[in-house]
C-alpha positions in Angstrom: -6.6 -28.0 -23.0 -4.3 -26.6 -20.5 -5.4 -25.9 -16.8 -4.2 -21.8 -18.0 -6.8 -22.1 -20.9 -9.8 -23.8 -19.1 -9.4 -21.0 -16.4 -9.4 -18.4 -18.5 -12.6 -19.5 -20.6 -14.3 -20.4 -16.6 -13.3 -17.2 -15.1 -13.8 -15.1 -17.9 -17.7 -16.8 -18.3 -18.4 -16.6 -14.5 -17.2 -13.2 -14.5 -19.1 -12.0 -17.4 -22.2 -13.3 -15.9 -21.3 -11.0 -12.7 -20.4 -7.9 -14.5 -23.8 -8.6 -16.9 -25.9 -8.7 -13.8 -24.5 -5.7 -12.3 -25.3 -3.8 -14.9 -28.7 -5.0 -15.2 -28.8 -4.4 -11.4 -27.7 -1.3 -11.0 -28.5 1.3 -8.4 -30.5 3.8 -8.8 -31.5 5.2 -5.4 -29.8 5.0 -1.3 -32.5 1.8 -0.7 -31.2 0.3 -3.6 -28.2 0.9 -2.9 -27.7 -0.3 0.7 -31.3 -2.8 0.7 -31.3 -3.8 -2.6 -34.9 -2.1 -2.1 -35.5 -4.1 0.3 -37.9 -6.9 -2.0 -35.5 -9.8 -2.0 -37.1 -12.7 -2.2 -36.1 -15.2 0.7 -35.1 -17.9 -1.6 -32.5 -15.7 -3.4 -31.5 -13.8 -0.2 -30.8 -17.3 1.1 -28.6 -17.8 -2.0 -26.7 -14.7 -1.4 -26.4 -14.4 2.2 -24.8 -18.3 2.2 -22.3 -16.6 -0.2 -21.7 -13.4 1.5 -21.2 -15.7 4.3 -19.0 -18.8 2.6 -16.0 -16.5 2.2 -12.6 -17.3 0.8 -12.2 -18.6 4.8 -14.9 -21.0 4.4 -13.8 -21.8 0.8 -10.2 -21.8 0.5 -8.9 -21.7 3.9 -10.9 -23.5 6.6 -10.4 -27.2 5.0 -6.9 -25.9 4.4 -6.5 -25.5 8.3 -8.7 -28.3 9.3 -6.3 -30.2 7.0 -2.9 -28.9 9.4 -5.2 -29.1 12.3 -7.1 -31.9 12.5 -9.3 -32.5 15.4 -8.3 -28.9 16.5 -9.2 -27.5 13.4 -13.1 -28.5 14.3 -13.3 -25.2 16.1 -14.0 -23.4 13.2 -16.8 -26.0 12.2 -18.6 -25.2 15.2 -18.0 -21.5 15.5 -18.7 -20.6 12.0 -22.1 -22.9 11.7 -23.0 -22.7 15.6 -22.9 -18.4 15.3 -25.1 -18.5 12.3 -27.8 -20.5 14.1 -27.1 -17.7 16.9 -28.0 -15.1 14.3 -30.5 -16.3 12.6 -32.5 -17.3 15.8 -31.6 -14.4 18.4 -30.7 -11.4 16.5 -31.9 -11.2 12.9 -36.0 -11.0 13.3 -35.7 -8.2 16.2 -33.1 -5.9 14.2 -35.4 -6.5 10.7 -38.3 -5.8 13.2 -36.3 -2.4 14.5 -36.0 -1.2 10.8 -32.5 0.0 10.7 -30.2 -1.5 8.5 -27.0 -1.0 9.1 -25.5 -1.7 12.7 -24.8 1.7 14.0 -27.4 3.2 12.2 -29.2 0.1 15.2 -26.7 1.3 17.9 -27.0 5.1 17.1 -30.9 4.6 17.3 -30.9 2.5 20.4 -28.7 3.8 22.2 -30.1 7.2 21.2 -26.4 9.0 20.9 -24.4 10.2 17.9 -21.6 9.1 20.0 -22.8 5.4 20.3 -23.3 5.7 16.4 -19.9 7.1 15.9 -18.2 4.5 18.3 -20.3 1.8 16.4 -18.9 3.0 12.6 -15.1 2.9 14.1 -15.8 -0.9 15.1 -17.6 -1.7 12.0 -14.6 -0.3 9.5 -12.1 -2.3 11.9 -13.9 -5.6 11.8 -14.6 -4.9 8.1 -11.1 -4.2 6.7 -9.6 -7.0 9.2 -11.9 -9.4 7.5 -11.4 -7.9 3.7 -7.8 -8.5 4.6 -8.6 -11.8 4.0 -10.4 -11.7 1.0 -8.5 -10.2 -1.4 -5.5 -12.6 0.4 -7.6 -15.4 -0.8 -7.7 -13.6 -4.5 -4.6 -12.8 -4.8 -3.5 -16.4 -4.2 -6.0 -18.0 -7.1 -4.8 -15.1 -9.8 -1.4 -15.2 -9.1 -1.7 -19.7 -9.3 -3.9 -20.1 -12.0 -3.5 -17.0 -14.1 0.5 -16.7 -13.9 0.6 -14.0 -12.7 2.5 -11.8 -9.3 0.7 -12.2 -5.9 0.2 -8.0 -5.5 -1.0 -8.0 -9.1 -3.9 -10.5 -8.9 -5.1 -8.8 -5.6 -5.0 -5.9 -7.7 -7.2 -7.4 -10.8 -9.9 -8.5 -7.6 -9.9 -4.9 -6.8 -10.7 -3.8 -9.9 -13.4 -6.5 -10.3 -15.1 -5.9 -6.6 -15.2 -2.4 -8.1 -17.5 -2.5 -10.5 -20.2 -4.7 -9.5 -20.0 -3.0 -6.1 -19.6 0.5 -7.8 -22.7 0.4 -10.0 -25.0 -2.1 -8.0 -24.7 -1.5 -4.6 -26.2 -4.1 -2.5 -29.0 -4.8 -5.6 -26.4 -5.7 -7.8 -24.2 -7.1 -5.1 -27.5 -9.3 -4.0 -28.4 -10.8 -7.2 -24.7 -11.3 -8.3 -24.1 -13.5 -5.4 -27.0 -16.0 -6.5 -24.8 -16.1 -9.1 -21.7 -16.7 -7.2 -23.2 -19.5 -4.8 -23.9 -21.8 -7.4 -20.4 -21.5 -8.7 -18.6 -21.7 -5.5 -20.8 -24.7 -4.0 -20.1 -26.7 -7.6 -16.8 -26.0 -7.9 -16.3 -26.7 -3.9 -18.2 -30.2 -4.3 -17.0 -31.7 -7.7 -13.4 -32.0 -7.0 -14.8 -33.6 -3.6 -16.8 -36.4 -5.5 -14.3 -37.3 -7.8 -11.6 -37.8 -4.7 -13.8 -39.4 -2.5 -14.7 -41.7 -5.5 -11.1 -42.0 -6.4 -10.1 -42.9 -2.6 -12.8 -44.7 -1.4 -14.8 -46.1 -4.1 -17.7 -43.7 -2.2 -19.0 -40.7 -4.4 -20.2 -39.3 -1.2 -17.5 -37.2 0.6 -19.2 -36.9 3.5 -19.2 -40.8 3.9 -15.8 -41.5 2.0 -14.2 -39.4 5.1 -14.9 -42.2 7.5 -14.8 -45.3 4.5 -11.7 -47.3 3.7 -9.4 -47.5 0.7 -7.2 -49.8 -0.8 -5.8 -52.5 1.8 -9.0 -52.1 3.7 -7.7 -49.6 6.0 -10.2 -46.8 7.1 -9.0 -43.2 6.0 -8.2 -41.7 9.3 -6.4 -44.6 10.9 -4.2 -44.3 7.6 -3.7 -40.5 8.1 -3.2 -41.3 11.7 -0.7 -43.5 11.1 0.9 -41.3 8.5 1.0 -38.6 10.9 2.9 -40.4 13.3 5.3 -41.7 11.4 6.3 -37.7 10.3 6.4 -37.2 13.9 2.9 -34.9 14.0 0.3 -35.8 16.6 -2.4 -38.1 15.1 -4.9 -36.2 13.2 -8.0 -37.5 15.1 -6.3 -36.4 18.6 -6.6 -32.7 20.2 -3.6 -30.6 21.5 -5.7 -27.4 22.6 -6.7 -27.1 26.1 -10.5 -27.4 26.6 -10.9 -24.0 27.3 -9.0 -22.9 24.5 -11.4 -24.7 22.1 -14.9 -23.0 24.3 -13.3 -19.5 23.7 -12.3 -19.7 19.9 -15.6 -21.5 19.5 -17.9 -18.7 21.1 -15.7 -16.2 19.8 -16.7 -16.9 16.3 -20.0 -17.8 17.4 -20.4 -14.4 18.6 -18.9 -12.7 16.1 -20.7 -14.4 13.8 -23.9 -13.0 15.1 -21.9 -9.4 14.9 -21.1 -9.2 11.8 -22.5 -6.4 9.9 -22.4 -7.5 6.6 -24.3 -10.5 7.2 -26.4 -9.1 9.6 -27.5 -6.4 6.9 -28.8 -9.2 5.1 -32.4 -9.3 6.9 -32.8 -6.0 5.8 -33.2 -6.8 1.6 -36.0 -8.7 2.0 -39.7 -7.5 2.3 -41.3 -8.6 5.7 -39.7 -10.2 9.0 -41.2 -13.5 8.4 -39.1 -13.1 5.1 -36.1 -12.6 7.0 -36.8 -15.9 9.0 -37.3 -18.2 5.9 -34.1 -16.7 4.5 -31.8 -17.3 7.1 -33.2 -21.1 7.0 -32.5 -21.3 3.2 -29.0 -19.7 4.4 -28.2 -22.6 6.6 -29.2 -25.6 5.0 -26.9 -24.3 1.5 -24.1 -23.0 3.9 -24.1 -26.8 5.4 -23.0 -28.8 2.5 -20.0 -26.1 2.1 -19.3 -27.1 5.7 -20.4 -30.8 6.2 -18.1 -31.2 3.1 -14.7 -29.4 4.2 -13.9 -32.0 6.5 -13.7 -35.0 4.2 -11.4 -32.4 2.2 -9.2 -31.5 4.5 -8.8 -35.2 5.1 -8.5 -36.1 1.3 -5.8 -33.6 0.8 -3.7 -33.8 3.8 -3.6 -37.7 2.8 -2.6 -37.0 -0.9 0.2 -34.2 0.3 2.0 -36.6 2.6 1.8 -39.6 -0.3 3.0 -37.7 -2.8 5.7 -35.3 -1.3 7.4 -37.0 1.9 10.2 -38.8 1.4 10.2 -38.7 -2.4 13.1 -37.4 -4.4 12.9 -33.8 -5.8 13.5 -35.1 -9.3 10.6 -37.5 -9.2 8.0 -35.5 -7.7 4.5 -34.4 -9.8 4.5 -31.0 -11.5 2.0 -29.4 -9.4 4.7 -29.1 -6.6 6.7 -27.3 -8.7 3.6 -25.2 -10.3 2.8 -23.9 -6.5 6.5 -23.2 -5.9 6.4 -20.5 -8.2 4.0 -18.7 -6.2 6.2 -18.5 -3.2 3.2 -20.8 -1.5 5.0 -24.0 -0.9 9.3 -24.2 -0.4 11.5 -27.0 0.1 15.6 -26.8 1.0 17.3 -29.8 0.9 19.7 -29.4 4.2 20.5 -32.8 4.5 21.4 -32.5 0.6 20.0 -36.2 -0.1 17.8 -34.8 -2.7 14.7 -36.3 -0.9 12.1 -33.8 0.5 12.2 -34.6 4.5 8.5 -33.6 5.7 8.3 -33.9 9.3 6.6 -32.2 12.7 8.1 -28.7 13.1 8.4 -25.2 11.4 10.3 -25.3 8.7 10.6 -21.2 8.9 11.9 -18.8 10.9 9.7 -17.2 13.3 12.4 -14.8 14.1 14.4 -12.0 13.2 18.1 -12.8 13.4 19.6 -14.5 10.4 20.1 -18.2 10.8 21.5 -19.0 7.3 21.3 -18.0 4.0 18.9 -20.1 2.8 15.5 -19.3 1.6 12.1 -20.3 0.2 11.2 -19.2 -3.6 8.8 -16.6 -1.7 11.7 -15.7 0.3 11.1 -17.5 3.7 13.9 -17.6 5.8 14.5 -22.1 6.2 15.9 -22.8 9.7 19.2 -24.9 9.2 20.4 -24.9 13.2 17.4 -24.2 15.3 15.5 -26.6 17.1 13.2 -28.6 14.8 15.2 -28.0 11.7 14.9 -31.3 10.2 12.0 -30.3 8.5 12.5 -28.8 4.9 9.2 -28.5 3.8 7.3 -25.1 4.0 3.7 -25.5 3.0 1.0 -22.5 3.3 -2.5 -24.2 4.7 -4.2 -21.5 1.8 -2.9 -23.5 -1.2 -4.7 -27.1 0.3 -8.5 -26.8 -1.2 -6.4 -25.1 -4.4 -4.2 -27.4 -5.0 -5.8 -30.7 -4.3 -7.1 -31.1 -7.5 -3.9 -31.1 -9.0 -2.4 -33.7 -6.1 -4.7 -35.9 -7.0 -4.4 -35.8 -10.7 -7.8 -34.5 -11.3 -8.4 -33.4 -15.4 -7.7 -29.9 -15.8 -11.6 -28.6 -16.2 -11.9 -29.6 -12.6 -8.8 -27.9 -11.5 -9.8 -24.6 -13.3 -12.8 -24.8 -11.7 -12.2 -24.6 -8.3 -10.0 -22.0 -9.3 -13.3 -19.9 -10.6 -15.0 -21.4 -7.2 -12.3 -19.9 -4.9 -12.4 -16.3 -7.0 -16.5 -16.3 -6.6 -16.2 -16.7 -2.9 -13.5 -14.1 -2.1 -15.1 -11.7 -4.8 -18.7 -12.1 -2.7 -17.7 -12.0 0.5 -15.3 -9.2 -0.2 -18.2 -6.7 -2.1 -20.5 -7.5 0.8 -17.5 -6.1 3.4 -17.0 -3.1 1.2 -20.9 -2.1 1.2 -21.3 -2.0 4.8 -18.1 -0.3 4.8 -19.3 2.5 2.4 -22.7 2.5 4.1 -21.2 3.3 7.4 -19.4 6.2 6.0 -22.1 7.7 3.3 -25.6 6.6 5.7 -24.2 6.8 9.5 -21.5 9.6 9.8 -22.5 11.7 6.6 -26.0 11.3 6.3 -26.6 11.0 10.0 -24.3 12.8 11.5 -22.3 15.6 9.3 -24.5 16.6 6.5 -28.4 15.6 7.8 -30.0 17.6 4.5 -27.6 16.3 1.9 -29.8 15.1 -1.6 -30.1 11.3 -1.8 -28.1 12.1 -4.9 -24.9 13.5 -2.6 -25.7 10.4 -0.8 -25.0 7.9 -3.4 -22.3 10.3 -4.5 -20.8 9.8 -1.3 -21.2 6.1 -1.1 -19.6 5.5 -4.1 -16.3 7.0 -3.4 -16.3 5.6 -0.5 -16.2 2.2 -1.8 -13.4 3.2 -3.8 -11.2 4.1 -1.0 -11.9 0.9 0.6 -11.3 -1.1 -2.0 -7.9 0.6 -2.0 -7.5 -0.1 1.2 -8.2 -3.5 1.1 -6.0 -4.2 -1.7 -3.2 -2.8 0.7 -4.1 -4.9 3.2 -4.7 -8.1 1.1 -1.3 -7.6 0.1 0.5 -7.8 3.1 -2.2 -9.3 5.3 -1.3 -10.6 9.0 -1.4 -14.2 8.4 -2.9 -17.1 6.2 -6.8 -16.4 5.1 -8.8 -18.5 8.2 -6.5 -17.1 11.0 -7.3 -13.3 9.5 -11.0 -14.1 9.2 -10.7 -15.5 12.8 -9.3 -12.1 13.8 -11.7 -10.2 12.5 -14.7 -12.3 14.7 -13.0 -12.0 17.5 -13.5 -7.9 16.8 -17.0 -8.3 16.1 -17.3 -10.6 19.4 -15.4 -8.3 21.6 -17.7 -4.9 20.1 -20.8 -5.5 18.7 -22.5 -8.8 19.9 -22.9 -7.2 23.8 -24.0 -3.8 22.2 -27.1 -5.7 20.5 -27.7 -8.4 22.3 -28.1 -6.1 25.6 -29.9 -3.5 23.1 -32.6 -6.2 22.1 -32.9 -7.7 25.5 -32.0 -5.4 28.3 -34.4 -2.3 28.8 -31.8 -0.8 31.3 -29.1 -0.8 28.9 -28.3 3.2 28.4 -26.0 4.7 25.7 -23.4 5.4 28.7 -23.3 1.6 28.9 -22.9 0.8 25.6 -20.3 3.0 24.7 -17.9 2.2 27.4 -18.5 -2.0 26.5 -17.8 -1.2 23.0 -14.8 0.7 23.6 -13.1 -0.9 26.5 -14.4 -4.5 24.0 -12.9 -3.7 21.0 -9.5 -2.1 22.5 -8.8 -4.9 24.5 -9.1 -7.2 21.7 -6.8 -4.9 19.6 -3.9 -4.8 22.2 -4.0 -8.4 22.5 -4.6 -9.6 18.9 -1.5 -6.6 18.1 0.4 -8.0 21.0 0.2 -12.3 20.7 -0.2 -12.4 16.2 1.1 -9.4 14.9 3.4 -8.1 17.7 4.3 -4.6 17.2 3.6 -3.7 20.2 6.5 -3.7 22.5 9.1 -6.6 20.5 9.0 -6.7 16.5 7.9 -10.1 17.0 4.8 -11.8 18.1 4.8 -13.6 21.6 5.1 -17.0 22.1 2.2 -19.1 23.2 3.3 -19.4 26.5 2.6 -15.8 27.5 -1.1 -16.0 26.4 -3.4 -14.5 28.9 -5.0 -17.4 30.6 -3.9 -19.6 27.9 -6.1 -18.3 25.6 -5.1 -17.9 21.7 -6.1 -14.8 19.7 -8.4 -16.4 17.7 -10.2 -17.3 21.1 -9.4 -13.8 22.6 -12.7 -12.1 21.6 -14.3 -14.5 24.2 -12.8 -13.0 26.7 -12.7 -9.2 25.9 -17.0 -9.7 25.1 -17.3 -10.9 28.8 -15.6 -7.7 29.8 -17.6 -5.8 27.4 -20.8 -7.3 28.7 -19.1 -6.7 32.6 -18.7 -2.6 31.8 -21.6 -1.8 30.2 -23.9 -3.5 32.7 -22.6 -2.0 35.7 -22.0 1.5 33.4 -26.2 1.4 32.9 -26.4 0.4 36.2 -25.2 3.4 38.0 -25.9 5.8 35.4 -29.7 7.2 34.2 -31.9 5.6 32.7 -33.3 5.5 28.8 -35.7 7.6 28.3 -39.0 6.0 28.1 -39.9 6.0 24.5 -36.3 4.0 23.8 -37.8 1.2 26.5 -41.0 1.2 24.8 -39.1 0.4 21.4 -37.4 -2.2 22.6 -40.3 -4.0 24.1 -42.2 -3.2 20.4 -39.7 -5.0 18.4 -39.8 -8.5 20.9 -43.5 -9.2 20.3 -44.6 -11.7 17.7 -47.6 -9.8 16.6 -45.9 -7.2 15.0 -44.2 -10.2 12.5 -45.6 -7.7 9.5 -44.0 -4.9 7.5 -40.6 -4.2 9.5 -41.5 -0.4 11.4 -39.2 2.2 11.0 -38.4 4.1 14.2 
């Protein structure tokens, strides 16, 4: 059968199983609908917080990157795994312990101020929809591949499914659909991985087929190395960031990690905090063969591209190249006209607005014909690599398909999660909370509901014309969470001093700093229509790593703010010394 036909049958049985256990899932009260009633077990709240977690990022795009990358591409590694740990060891007992479960709901509480809430939802809808972005990116990219069909139209058919599982379940049917969807995301991540490393290596394991050696005896990276040199890229095991680069994207998504309210809401489905505990260690160890294995795929499939594609004639080349082309996702020109595909160090795109020359990619990128660098002719998006490598490496179709399925499962999971906390903060902390305290918990769910339909709307807008590849969007939206949240509880859990006066002004001056600058250096519309160049970075320090920097000046504000302001009130100091003793490791107290 075709690789169309197997994905149809995979995807339409995956997504059956979803829409079958929403239904049987469904909501039918506001704990159910933002807790999942709050009596997950810790096994399958492990399962579904390592898929709310393993998004289309982790699935689709981080090998993808580590596979331009390289050595620099570790950053991610160690953010994305290091943060969880940071989580699951700082944060997540004392903020089950406190009862709350959303963030601001925490802040609003805390920090007893409406304001502090209100503040807290505006951060929580930007980090949300800057990370959704990315999500329904990542879906429109497998539909519009492996279904034939436009870019804009498959982010569309993911709104449409996010919708209805989301819609009727809430976070029960969300929570119990994404058991589902880690089992097919982690399959369909690690099959194609044993059959390449097997293929390459002679090792079934990827993990070890990474560092093994393949035919000729050579070891896999000094090969890659030596192919990258030879293209003129630096060798793949080598760094070019500056040390302090690499500290500040690192704790940047370590800290937003430990900020992000969709996974932080996770502590909250399950019964007790010792619950919450054992969860977030099933969490880790099932999120670690996703990332222990990205690696050895990066390596596989930036091996296989170069092989196959560099220096070959046009004519001659595989199908899959010309599969992807269609989706705009990979372009070659020929502007030497030798009919060869010349891959080599450099952009092959314009970065810039003025015209250069006429010609363009099938997705409509502008090629550079005489700008520095312009001897490269090959245009390849870092989203397609996990996708396509399969297919590179002559994989049967079933497997191919597959992936496809795995990729959909982990946008789709990540993706409903987002949209939850995105309702939540609208239906639970500003109407519920703030404008309407007496509404029915009927009006409630009312409320919640439409709101997730106006986010998914929103989404879909923003997944089709997102900011930049999938990992770099996600990277973003850490940096956010960094920059706004992490201080806020961190200094809530820990600090007895810290007063609503502090709070607010961190989480403001945090997140608005980190705005400007991510606006200013990635998307730049502020000031120039386009981005600036790498060499204006403040302190040398990337946007990805930005959020490093605007949460020390977060944490800076709201100390000396509480410092030289009053007090909490002493009932707020006594809560926060409540929810740091042990004893209390029973049913979670609500304050």
């Amino acid at each position: 059968m075709s690789v169309q036909v197997w994905t149809w049958i995979l995807v339409g049985v995956t997504f059956s199983l979803y829409f079958g256990i929403a239904i049987w899932a469904r909501a039918g009260s506001t704990k159910e609908f933002y807790v999942a009633g709050g009596g997950v077990s810790p096994l399958a709240n492990g399962m579904a917080t390592a898929a709310d977690w393993m998004s289309a990022a982790s699935f689709i795009s981080m090998a993808g990157i580590i596979s331009f990358a390289g050595y620099d591409g570790s950053v991610y590694l160690m953010g994305w795994t290091g943060g969880y740990v940071l989580l699951a060891l700082l944060l997540a007992p004392y903020l089950r312990k406190f009862g709350k479960f959303t963030v601001p709901d925490f802040i609003g509480d805390r920090y007893y101020s409406n304001t502090a809430r209100t503040v807290a939802i505006i951060c929580a809808l930007i980090v949300s929809f800057t990370y959704v972005a990315g999500q329904m990116r990542g879906v429109g990219i497998v539909f519009s591949q492996f279904l034939q069909v436009d870019i804009t139209l498959g982010v569309i058919i993911g709104m449409a499914v996010v919708l209805i599982f989301a819609f009727l379940g809430g976070m029960k049917g969300i929570t119990y659909t994404q058991v589902a969807q880690y089992c097919v995301l982690i399959f369909a991540f690690m099959v194609p991985a044993f059959f390449i490393s097997m293929q390459m290596t002679g090792n079934p394991i990827p993990q070890f087929g990474m560092g093994g050696k393949v035919e000729g005896g050579t070891f896999l990276l000094d090969k890659l190395d030596t192919l990258h040199t030879q293209l003129g890229f630096n060798e793949y095991t080598s760094g070019t960031k500056s040390t302090w680069d690499v500290f500040a994207i690192t704790l940047a998504l370590m800290a937003g990690t430990a900020g992000l309210p969709h996974v932080i809401v996770r502590f909250f489905t399950v019964p007790k905090v010792k619950d919450a505990r054992k969860s977030a260690g099933y969490a880790l160890l099932l999120i670690a063969i996703l990332y222990t294995t990205a690696p050895a795929i990066a390596v596989f499939s930036r091996t296989n591209l170069i092989e196959t594609v560099s220096n070959k004639e046009y004519n001659t080349i595989p199908e899959w190249f010309k599969n992807w082309e269609n989706t705009g996702l990979i372009a070659w020109s020929d502007k030497n006209k030798d009919g060869k595909i010349q891959y080599v160090a450099g952009s092959a795109i314009s970065s810039k607005k003025p015209v250069f020359t006429n010609e363009r990619g099938i997705h409509g990128e502008r090629l550079i014909s005489n700008a520095n660098n312009a001897t490269n002719e090959l245009y390849v998006d870092r989203d397609i690599m996990v996708l396509a490598n399969p297919e590179i490496a002559n994989l049967p179709n079933w497997v191919i398909a597959l992936v496809a399925a795995g990729g959909l499962a982990a946008a789709l999971s990540t993706a409903a999660g987002l949209l939850l906390v995105i309702s939540t903060s609208i239906s639970h902390d500003l109407i519920k909370k703030q404008l309407k305290p007496n509404i029915s918990e009927k009006g409630e769910l009312l409320a919640a509901r439409i709101a997730i339909v106006v986010a998914i709307i929103i989404a879909g807008i923003f997944g089709i014309y997102p900011p930049g590849f999938v990992a770099a969007v996600v990277a973003l939206a850490f940096g956010l969470a960094a920059a706004s949240f992490f201080p806020a509880i961190v200094l809530g859990i820990f600090d007895k001093r810290m007063n609503k006066e502090g709070a607010i002004a961190g989480m403001v001056v945090g997140i608005s700093l980190m705005l400007f600058y991510m606006i200013r250096y990635k998307t730049g519309l502020i000031g120039v229509m386009d981005p600036r160049p790498a060499s204006e970075w403040w302190f040398g320090t990337s946007p990805e790593g930005f959020g490093t920097f605007a949460m020390l000046v977060n944490v800076i504000v709201s100390v000396i703010v509480s410092r030289v302001t009053p007090a909490p009130p002493k009932n707020v100091q006594e809560i926060v010394e409540n929810i740091r003793i042990p004893s209390g490791a029973g049913e979670a107290v609500s304050h």
